[in-house]
Residue frames relative to the residue before (quaternion, step in Angstrom):
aa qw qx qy qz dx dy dz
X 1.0000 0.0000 0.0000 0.0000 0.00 0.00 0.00
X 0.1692 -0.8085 0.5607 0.0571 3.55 0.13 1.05
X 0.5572 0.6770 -0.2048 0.4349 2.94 -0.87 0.87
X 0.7447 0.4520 -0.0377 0.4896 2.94 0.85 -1.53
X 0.0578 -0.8202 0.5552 -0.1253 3.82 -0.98 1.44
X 0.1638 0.8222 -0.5450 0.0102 3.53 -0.33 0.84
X 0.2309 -0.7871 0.5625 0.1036 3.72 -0.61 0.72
X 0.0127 0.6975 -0.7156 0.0360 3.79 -1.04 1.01
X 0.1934 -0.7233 0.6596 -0.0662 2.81 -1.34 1.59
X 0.1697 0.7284 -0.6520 0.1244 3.70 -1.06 0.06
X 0.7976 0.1228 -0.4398 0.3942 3.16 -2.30 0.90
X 0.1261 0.7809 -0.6057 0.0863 3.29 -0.05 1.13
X 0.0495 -0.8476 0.5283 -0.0032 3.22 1.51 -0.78
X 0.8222 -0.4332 0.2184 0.2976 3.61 -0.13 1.43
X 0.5087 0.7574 -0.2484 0.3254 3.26 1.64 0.80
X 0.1172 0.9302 -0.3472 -0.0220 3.65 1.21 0.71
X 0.4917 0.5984 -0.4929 0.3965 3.22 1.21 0.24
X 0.5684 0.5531 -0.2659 0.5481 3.23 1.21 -0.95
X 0.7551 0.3868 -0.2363 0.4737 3.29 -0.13 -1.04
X 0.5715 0.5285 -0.4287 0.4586 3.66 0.84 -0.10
X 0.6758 0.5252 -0.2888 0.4290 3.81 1.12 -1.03
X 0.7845 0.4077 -0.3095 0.3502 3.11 0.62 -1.24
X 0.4168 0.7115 -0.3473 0.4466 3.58 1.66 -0.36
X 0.7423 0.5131 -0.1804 0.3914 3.52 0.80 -1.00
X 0.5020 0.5773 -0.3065 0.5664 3.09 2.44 -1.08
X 0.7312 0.5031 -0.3658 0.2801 3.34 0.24 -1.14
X 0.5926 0.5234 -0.4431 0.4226 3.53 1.13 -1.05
X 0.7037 0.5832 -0.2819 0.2921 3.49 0.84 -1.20
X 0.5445 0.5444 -0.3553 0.5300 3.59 1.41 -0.53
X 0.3803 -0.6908 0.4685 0.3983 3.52 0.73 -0.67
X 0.0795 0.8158 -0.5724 0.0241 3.98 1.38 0.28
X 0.3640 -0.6826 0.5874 0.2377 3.77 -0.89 0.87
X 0.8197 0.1475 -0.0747 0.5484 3.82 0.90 -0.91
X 0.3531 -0.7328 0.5742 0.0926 3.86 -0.92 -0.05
X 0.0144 -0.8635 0.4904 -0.1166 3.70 -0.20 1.48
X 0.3146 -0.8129 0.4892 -0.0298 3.49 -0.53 1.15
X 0.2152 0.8714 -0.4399 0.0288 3.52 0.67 0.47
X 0.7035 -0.5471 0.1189 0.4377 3.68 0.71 1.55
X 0.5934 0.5416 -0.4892 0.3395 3.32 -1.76 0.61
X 0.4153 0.7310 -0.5299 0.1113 3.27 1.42 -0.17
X 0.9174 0.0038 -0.0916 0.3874 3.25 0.64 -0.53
X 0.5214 0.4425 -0.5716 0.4534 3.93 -1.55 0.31
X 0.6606 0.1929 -0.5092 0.5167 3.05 -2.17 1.25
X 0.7812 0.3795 -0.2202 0.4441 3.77 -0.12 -0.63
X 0.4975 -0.6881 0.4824 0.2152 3.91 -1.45 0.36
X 0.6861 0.4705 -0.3097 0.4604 3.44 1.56 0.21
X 0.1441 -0.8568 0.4862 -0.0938 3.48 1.22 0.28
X 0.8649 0.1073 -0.1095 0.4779 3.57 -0.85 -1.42
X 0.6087 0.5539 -0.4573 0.3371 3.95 1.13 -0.77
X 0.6910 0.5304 -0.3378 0.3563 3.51 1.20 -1.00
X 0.4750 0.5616 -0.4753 0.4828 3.69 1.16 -0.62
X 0.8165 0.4587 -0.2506 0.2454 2.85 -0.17 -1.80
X 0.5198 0.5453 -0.4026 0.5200 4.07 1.53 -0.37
X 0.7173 0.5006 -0.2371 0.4227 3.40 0.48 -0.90
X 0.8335 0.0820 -0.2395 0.4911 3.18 0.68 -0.35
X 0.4716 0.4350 -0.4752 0.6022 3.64 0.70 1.47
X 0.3744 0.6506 -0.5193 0.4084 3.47 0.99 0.75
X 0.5476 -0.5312 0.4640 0.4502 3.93 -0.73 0.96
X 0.8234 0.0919 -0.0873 0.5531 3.73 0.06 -0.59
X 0.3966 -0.6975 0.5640 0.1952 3.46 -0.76 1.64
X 0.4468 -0.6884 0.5464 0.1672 3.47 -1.51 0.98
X 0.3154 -0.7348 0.4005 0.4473 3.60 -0.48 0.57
X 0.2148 -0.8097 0.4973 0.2256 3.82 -0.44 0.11
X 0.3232 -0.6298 0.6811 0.1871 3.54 -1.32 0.83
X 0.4998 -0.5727 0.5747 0.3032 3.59 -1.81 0.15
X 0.0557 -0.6696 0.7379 0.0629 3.21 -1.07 0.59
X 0.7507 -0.3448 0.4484 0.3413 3.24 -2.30 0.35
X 0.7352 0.1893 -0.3374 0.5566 3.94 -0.03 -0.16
X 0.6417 0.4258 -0.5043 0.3908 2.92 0.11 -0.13
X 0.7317 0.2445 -0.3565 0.5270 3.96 0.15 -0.59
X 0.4899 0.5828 -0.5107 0.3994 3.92 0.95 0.47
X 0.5921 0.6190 -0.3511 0.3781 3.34 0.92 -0.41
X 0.7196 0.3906 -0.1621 0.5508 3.36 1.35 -1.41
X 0.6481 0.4927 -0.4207 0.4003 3.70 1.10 -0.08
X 0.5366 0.6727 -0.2783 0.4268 3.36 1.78 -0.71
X 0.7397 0.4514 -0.1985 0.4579 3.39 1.29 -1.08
X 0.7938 0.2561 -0.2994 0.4632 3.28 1.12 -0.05
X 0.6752 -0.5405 0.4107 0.2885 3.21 1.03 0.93
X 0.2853 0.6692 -0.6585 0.1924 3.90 1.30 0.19
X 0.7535 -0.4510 0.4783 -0.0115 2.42 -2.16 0.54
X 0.4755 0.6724 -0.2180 0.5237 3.14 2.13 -1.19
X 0.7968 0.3813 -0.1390 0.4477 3.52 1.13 -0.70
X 0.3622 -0.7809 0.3456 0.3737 3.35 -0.51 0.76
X 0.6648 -0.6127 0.2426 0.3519 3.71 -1.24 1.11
X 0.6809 0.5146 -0.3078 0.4205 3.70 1.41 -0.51
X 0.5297 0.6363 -0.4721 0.3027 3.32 1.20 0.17
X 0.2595 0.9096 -0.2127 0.2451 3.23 1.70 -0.27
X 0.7369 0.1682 0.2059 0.6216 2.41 0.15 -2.39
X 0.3272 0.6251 -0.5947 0.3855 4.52 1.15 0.30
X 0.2775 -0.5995 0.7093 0.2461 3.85 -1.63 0.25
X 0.6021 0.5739 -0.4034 0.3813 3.28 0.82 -0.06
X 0.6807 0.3693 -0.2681 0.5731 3.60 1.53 0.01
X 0.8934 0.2873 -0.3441 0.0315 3.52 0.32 0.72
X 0.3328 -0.5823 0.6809 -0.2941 2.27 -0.43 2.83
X 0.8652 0.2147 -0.2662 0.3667 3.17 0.12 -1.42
X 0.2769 0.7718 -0.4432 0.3622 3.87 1.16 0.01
X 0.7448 0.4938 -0.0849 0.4408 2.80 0.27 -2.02
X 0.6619 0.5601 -0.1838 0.4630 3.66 0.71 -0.90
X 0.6905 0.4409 -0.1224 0.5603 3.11 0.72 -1.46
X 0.6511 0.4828 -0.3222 0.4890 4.07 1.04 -0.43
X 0.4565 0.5934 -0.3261 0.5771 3.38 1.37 -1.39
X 0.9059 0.2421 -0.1795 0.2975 3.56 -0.59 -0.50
X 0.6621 0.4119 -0.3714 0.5039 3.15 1.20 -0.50
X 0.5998 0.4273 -0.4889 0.4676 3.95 1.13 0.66
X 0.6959 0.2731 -0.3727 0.5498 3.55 0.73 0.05
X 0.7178 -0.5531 0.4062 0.1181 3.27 0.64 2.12
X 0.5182 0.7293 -0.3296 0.3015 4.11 1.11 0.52
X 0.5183 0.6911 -0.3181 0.3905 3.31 2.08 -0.76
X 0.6530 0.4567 -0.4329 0.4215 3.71 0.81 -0.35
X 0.4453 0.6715 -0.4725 0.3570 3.85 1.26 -0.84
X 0.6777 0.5810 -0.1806 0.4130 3.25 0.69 -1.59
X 0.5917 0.7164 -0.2219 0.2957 3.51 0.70 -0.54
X 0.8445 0.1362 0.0070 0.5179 2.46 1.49 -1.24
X 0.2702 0.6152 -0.5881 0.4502 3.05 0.82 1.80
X 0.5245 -0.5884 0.5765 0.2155 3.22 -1.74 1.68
X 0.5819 -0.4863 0.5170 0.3969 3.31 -1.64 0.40
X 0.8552 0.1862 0.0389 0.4821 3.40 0.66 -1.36
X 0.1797 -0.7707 0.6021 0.1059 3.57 -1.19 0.09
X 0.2765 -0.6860 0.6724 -0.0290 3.56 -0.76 1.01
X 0.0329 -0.7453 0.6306 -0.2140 3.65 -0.72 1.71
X 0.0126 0.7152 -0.6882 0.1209 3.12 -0.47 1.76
X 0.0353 0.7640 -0.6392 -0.0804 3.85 -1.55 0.75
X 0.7798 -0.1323 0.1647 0.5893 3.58 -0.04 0.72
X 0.8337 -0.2756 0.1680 0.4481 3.61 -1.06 -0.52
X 0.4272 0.5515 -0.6189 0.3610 3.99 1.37 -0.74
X 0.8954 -0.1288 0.3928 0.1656 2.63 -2.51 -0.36
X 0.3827 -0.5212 0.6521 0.3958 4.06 -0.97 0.09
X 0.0075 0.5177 -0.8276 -0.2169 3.07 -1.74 -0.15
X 0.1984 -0.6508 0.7236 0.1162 3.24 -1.78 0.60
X 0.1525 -0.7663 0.6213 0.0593 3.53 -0.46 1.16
X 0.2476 0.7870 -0.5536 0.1130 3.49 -1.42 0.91
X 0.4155 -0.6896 0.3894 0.4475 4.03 -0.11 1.14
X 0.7846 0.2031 -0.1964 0.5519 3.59 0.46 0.08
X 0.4566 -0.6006 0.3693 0.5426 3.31 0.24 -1.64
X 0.8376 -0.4505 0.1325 0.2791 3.21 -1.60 0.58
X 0.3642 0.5158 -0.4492 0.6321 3.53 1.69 -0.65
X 0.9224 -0.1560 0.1934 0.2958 3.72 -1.07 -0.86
X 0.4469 -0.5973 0.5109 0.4272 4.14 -0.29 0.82
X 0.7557 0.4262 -0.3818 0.3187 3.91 0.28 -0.20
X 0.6258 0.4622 -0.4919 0.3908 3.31 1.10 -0.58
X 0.4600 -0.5989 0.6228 0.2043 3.25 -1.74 0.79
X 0.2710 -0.5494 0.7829 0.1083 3.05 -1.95 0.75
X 0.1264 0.8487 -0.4323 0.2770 3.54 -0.46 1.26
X 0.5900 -0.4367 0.4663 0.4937 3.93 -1.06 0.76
X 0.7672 0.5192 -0.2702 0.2623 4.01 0.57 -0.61
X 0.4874 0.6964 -0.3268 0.4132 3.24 2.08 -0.88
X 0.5572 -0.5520 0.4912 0.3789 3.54 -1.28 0.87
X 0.4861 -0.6591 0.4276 0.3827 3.32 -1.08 -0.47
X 0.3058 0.8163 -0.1647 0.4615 2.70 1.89 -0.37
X 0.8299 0.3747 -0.1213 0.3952 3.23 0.64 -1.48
X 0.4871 0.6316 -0.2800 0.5343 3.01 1.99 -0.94
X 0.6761 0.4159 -0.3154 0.5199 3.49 0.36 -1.14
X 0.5912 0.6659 -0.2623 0.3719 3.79 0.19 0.31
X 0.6811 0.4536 -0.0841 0.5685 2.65 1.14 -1.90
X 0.5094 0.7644 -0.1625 0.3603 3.47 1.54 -0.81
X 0.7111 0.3885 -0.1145 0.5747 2.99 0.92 -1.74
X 0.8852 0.3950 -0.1674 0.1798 3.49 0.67 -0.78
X 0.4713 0.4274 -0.3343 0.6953 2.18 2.18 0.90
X 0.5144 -0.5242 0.5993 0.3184 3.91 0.36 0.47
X 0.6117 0.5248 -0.4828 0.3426 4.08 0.11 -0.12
X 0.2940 -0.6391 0.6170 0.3526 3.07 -1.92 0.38
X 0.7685 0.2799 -0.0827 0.5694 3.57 1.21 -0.23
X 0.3784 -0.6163 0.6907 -0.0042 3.29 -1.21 1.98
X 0.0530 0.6346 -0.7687 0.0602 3.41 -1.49 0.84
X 0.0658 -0.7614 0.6400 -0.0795 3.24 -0.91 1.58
X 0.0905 0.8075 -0.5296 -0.2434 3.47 -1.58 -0.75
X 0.1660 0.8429 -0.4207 0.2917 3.55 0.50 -0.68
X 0.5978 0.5128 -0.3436 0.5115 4.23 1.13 -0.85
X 0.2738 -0.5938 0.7240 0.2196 3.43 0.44 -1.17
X 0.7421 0.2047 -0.2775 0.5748 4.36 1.04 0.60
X 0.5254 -0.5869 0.5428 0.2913 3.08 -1.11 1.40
X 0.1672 0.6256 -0.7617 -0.0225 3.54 -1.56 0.37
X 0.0723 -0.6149 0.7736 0.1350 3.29 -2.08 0.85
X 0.1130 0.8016 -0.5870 0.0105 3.56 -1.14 0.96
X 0.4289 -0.7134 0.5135 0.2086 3.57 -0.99 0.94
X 0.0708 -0.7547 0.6244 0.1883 3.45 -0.72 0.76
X 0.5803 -0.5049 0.3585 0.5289 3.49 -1.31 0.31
X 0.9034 0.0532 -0.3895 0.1714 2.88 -1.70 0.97
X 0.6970 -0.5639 0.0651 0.4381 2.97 0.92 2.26
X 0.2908 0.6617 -0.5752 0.3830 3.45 1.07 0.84
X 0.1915 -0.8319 0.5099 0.1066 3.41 -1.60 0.72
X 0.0593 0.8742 -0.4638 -0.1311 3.51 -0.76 0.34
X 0.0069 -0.8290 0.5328 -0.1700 3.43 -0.43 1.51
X 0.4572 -0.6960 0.5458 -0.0933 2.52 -1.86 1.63
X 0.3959 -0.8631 0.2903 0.1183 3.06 0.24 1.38
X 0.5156 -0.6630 0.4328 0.3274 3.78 1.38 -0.42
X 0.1442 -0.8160 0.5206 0.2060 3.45 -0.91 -0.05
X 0.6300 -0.5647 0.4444 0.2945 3.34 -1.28 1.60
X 0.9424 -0.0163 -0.1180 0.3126 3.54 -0.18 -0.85
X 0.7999 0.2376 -0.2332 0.4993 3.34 0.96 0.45
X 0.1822 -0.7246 0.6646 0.0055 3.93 0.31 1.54
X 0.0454 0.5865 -0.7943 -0.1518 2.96 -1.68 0.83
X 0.3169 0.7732 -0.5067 0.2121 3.43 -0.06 1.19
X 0.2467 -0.7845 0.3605 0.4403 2.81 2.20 -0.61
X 0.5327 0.4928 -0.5260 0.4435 3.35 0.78 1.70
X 0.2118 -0.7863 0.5265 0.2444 3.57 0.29 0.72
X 0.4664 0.4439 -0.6725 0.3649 4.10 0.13 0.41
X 0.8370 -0.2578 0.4611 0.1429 2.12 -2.12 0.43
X 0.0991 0.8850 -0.4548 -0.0118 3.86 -0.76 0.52
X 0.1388 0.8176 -0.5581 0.0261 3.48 -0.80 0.75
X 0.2675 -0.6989 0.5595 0.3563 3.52 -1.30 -0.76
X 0.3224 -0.6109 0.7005 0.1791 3.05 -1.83 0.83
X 0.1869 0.6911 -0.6977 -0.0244 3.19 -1.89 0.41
X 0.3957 -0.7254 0.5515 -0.1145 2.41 -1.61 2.44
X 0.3095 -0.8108 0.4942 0.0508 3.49 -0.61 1.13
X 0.0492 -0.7681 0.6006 -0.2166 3.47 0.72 1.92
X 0.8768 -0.1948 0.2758 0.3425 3.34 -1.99 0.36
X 0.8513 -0.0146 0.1528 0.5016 3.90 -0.70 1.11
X 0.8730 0.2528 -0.1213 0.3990 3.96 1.23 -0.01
X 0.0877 -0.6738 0.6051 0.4149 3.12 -1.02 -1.32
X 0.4150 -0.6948 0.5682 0.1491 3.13 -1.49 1.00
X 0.0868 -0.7433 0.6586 0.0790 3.57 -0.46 0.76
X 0.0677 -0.6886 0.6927 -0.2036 3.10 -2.27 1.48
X 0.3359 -0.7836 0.5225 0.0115 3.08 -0.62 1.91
X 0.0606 -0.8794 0.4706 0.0384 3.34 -0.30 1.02
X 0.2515 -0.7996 0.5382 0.0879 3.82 -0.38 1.16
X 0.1180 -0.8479 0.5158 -0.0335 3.91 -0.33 1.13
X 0.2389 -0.7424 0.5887 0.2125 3.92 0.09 0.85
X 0.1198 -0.8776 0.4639 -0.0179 2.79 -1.49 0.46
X 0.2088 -0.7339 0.4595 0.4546 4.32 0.46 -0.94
X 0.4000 -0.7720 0.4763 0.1310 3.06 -0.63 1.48
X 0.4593 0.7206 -0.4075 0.3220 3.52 1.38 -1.27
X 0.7971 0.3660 -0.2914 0.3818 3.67 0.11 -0.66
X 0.5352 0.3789 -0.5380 0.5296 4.17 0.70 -0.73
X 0.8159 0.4448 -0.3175 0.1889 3.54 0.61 -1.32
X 0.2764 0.8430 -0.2189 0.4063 3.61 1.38 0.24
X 0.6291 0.6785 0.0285 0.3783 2.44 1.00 -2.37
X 0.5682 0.6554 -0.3098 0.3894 3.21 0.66 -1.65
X 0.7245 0.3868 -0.1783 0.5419 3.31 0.40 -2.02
X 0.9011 0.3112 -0.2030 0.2235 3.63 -0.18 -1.49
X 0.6554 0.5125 -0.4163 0.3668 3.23 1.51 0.56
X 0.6592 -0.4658 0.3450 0.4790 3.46 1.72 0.34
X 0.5532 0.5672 -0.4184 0.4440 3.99 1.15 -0.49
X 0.6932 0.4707 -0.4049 0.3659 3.77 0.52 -0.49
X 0.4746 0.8088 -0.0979 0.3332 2.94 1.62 -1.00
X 0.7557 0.5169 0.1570 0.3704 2.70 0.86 -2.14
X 0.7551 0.4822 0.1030 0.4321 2.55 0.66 -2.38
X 0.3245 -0.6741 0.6257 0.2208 3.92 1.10 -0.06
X 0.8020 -0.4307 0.2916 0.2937 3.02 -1.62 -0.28
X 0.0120 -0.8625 0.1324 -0.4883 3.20 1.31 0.50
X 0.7638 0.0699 0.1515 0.6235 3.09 -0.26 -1.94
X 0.3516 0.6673 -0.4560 0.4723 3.87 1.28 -0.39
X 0.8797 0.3952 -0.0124 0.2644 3.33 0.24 -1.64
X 0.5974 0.4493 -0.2720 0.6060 3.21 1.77 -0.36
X 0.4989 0.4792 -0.4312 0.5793 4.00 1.21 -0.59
X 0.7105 0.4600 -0.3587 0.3936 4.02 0.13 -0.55
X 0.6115 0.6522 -0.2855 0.3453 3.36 1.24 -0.76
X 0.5523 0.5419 -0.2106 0.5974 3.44 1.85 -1.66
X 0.6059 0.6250 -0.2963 0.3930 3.56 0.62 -1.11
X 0.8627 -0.0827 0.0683 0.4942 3.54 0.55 -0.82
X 0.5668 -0.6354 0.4567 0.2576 3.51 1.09 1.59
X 0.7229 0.4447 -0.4123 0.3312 4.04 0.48 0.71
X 0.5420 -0.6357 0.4365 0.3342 3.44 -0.65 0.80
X 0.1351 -0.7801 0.6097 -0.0386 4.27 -0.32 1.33
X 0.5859 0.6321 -0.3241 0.3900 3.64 0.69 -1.50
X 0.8675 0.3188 -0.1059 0.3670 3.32 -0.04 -1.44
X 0.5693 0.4533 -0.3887 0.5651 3.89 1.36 -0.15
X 0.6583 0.5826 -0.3213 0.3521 3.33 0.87 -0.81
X 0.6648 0.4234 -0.2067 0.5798 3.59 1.01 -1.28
X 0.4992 0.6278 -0.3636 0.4737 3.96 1.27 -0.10
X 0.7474 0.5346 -0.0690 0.3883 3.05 0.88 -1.36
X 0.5847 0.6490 -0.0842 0.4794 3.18 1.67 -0.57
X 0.7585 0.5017 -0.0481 0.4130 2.65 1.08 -1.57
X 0.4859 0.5739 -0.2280 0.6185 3.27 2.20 -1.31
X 0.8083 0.3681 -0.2038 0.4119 3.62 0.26 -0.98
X 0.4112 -0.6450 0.5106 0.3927 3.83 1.15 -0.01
X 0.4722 0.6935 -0.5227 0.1511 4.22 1.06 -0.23
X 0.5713 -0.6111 0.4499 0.3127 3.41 -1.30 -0.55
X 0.3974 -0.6573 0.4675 0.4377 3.79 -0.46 -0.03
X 0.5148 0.7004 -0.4898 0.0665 3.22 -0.36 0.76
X 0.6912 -0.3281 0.2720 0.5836 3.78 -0.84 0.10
X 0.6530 0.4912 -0.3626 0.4482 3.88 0.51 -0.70
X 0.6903 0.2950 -0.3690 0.5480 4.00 0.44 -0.95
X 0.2950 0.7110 -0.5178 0.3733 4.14 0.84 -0.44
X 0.8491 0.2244 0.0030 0.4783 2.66 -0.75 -1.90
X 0.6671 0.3984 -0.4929 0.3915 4.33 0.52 0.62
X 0.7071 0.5638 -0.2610 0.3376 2.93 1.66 0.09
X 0.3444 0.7902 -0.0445 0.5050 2.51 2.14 0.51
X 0.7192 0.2819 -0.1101 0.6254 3.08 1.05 -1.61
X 0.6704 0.4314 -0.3270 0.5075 3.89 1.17 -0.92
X 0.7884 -0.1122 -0.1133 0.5942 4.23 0.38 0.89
X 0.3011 -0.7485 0.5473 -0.2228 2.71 -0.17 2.59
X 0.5863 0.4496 -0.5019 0.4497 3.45 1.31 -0.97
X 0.7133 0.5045 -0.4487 0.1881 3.96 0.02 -0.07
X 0.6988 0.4242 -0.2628 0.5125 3.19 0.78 -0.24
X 0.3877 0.5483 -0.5840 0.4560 4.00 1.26 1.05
């Protein structure tokens, strides 16, 4: 079906400055549809504005679930899925805050109803299976690291010639053997690629396929990053929110070495191990 453009965006995580550019990209590409494949929101200070853009768009995007996102609704009810000391932890509230933010602008049921997965059929091209990770589990990652093996799996068990993931926060396009594809769509408001644009994917429906394009969208950071402070999340949010504002700041993944790093060392989360993780791998924060 020549002709045919669809754009899938994801990890915006409370980023509307971002999400404001790449919106503007998409009109400009001419994208026929709009794909949401989770994260839209938490970690970030725009939370309910970014839902609420997305879904007051003239044509409603379809939206996949992602991990913060169904944290938000596991946070509010105290699920079980979570452990009971994260509760009462300062080291979680970022996601408090978030999870409060939205549940006054009356958004936690929106969220509800997002599929894990999506199934994308156009005429004769290829399936796509869309998922914020992948259909086994929104965390597992579809990545430059995934066997091929595993891809080819994920493949079969989904009837698709093409996997769309996200969940890395890094764009990937990879051929699998027999001209199957599996791509990683990037993330809108926090790259840890160490490219602070903006990031999504296009896919162009050429001859017998789809052609897939990673689009990078500059942007001014000054204002999500602002935010931090002048919506109350730095405030609020403890170190945390310290750690996700650093993340936008320098397009590099901090959260997840950091809570690694802890864990190896028996330490706590707190402003005190923070800031030693800091001084002991300085190269991350250039």
């Amino acid at each position: 079906m020549p002709g045919v453009r669809l754009a899938f965006i994801a990890d915006i995580h409370g980023n509307q400055d971002a999400l404001e550019a790449v919106l503007g990209d998409v009109r400009a590409q001419g994208a026929e549809r709009l794909y949401v494949n989770g994260d839209v929101v938490n970690r970030g200070p725009d939370s309910v504005q970014a839902l609420e853009t997305l879904l007051n768009l003239p044509q409603t995007p379809s939206f996949v679930l992602g991990n913060h996102d169904d944290l938000m609704r596991l946070w509010l009810t105290r699920d079980g899925a979570l452990p009971g000391d994260w509760f009462e932890d300062p080291f979680w509230a970022a996601t408090a805050w978030s999870a409060e933010q939205l549940s006054r602008a009356g958004l936690i049921d929106t969220i509800l109803n997002w599929p894990m997965t999506q199934q994308l059929s156009w005429g004769g091209l290829p399936t796509i299976e869309v998922a914020h990770g992948t259909a086994a589990h929104y965390r597992e990652s579809l990545s430059v690291g995934t066997p091929e093996s595993r891809l080819t799996e994920l493949l079969g068990e989904a009837g698709a010639g093409v996997l769309i993931g996200s969940h890395t926060h890094k764009p990937m396009v990879r051929a699998v053997e027999g001209g199957r594809l599996v791509l990683n769509t990037g993330a809108v408001g926090a790259p840890f690629n160490e490219d602070p644009r903006a990031q999504y994917l296009l896919l162009d429906a050429v001859e017998g396929g789809w052609e897939p394009t990673i689009r990078c969208v500059p942007y001014d950071r000054s204002g999500v990053l602002g935010r931090f402070e002048s919506s109350g999340l730095l405030s609020e949010g403890g170190v945390s929110a310290e750690i996700f504002r650093e993340e936008v700041r320098l397009a590099r993944s901090l959260y997840t070495p950091y809570w690694m790093w802890t864990e190896d060392a028996g330490k706590p989360r707190t402003p005190e191990t923070w800031a030693q993780f800091q001084a002991e791998f300085p190269e991350r924060f250039v």
